[in-house]
C-alpha positions as CSV (number, residue, x, y, z in Angstrom):
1,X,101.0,107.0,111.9
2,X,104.2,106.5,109.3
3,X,105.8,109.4,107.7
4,X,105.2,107.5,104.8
5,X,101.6,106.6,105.2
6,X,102.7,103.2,104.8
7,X,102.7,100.4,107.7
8,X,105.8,99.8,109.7
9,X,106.3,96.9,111.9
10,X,108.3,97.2,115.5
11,X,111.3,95.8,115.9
12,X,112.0,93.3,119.1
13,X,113.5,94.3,121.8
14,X,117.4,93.3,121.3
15,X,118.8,90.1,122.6
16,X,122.4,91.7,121.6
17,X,123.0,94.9,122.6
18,X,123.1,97.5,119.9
19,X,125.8,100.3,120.1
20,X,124.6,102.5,117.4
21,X,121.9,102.5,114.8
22,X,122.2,104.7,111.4
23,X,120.0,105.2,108.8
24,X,122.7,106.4,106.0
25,X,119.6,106.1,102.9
26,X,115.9,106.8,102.3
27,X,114.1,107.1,99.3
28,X,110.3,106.7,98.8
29,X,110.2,103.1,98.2
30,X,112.7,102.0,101.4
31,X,115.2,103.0,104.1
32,X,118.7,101.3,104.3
33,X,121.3,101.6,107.2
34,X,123.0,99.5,110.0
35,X,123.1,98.5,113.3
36,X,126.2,98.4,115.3
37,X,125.7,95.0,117.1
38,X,128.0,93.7,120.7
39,X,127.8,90.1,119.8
40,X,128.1,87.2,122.5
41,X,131.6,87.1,122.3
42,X,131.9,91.0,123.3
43,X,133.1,91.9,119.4
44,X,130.8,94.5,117.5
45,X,129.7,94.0,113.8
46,X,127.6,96.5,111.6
47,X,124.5,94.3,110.3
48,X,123.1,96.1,107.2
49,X,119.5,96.3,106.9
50,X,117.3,97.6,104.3
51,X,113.4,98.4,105.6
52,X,110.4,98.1,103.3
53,X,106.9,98.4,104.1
54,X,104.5,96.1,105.6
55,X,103.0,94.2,102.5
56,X,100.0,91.7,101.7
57,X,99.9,88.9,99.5
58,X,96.5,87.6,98.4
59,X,95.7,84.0,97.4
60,X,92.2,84.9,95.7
61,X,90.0,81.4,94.6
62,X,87.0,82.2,92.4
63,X,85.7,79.0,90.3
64,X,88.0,76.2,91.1
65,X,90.6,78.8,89.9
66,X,93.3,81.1,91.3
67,X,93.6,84.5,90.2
68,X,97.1,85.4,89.0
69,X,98.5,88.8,87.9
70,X,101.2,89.0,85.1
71,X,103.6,91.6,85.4
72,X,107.2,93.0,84.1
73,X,109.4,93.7,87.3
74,X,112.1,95.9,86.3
75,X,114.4,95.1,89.2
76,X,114.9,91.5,88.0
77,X,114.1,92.4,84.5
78,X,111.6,89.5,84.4
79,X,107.7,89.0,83.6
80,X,106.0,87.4,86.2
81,X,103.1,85.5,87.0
82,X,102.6,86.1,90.6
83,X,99.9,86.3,93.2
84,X,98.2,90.0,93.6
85,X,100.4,91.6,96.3
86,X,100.6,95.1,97.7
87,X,101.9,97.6,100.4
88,X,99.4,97.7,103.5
89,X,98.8,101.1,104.3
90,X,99.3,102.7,107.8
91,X,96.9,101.7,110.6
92,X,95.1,98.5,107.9
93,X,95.5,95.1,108.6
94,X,96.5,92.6,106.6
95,X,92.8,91.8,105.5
96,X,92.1,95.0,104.8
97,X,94.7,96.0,102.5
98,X,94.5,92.3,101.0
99,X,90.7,93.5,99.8
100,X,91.7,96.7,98.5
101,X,94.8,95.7,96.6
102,X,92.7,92.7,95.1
103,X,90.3,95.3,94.1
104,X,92.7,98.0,92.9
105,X,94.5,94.9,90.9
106,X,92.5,92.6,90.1
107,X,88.9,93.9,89.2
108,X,87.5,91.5,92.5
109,X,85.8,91.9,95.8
110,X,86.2,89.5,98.2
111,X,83.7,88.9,100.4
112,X,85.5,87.0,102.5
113,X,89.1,86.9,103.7
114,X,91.6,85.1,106.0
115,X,94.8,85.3,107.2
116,X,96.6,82.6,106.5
117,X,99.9,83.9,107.8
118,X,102.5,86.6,108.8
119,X,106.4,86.6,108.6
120,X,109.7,88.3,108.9
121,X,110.8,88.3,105.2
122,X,115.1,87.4,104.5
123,X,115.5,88.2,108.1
124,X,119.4,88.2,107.2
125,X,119.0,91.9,105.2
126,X,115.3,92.9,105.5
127,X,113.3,94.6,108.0
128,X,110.2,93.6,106.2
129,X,106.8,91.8,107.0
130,X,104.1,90.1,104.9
131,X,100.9,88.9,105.3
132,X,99.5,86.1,103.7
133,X,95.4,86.3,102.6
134,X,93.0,83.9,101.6
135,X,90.5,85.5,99.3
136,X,87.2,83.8,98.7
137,X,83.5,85.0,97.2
138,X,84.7,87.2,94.6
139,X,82.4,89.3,92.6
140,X,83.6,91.5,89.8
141,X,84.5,95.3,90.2
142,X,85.8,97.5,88.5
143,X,90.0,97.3,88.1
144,X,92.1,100.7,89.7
145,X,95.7,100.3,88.8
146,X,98.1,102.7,90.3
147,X,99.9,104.8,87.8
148,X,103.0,102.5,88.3
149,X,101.1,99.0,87.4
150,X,101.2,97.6,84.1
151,X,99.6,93.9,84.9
152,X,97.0,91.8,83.1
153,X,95.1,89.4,84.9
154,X,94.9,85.6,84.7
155,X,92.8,82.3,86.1
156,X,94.9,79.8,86.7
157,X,93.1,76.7,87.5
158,X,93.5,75.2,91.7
159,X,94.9,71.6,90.1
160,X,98.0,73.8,88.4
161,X,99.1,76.1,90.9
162,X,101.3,74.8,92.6
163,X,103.0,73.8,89.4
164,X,103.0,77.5,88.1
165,X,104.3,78.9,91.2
166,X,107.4,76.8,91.0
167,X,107.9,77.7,86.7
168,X,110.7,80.4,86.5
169,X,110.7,83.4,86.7
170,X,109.2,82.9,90.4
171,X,109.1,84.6,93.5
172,X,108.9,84.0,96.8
173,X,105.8,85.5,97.5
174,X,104.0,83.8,95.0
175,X,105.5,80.0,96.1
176,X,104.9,80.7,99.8
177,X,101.4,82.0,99.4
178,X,100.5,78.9,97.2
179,X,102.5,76.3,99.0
180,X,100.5,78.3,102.3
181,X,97.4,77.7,101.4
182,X,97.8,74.2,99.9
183,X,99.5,73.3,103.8
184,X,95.9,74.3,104.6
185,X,93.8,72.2,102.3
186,X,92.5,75.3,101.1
187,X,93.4,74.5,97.5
């Protein structure tokens, strides 16, 4: 299990050799260090790297509609619309934590869920992996926040998502789990 609680992907084995490997920064929220690489050409480089946890974003369909959350991010100081999304917990898979974050955010169950897709996220800085979950059969429950969320909840109808998803502010999450499941004929 994490230290954190939180899942933690593995890393490769390296195609480069790496020299040295420091973590110089860790808070609750994400670790930050380098990697002292021998590239191909026998020169070393320090690659940076900042690690997050494992996260989940959900794509949740009830009624010919998509369920969006709206939500201030301070670190772009920007409101967003954006897809329900959340850390996946040590030890749960991307389903999983896709249910309980819908749950937690949204006020829905999901009675049935797919993976759509997992990924290496801005593989030139991050060490950090997201799942991609369909969400389908909702039935209301009742909404848990965490005591950091501030987010109201929105239906934005299947014939206008992919439309929303690309209206700034965006985010990456949001426009890949869209464009995901449209690629999919899901939508």
């Amino acid at each position: 299990m994490s230290k954190d609680g939180r899942r933690h992907e593995s890393l490769s084995v390296p195609e480069w050799s790496v020299r040295e490997s420091v973590t110089e920064y860790e808070t609750g929220w994400y670790t930050g260090g380098y990697d002292r690489v021998e590239q191909p050409d026998g020169s070393t480089k320090k690659y940076y790297w900042a690690e997050l946890a494992t996260a989940v974003v959900i794509v949740a369909i009830a009624d010919d509609s998509i369920i969006f959350v709206e939500q201030y991010r301070p670190t772009v100081r920007e409101t967003h619309l954006e897809l329900p999304a959340g850390v996946v917990e040590a030890n749960e898979s991307f389903t999983n934590a896709g249910k309980r974050e819908l749950r937690e955010e949204t006020g829905f169950d999901a009675n049935n869920l797919l993976l759509l897709q997992d990924l290496w996220c801005s593989t030139g800085v991050l060490r950090h992996r997201r799942g991609f979950v369909l969400a389908t059969d909702l039935e209301p429950v009742e909404q848990a926040l965490d005591d950091n969320e501030f987010l109201s909840v929105h239906s934005v109808p299947v014939a206008d998502a992919i439309e929303i998803a690309r209206t700034e502010p965006t985010n990456d999450a949001t426009l890949e789990g869209i464009l995901l499941a449209s690629e999919e004929d899901l939508l």
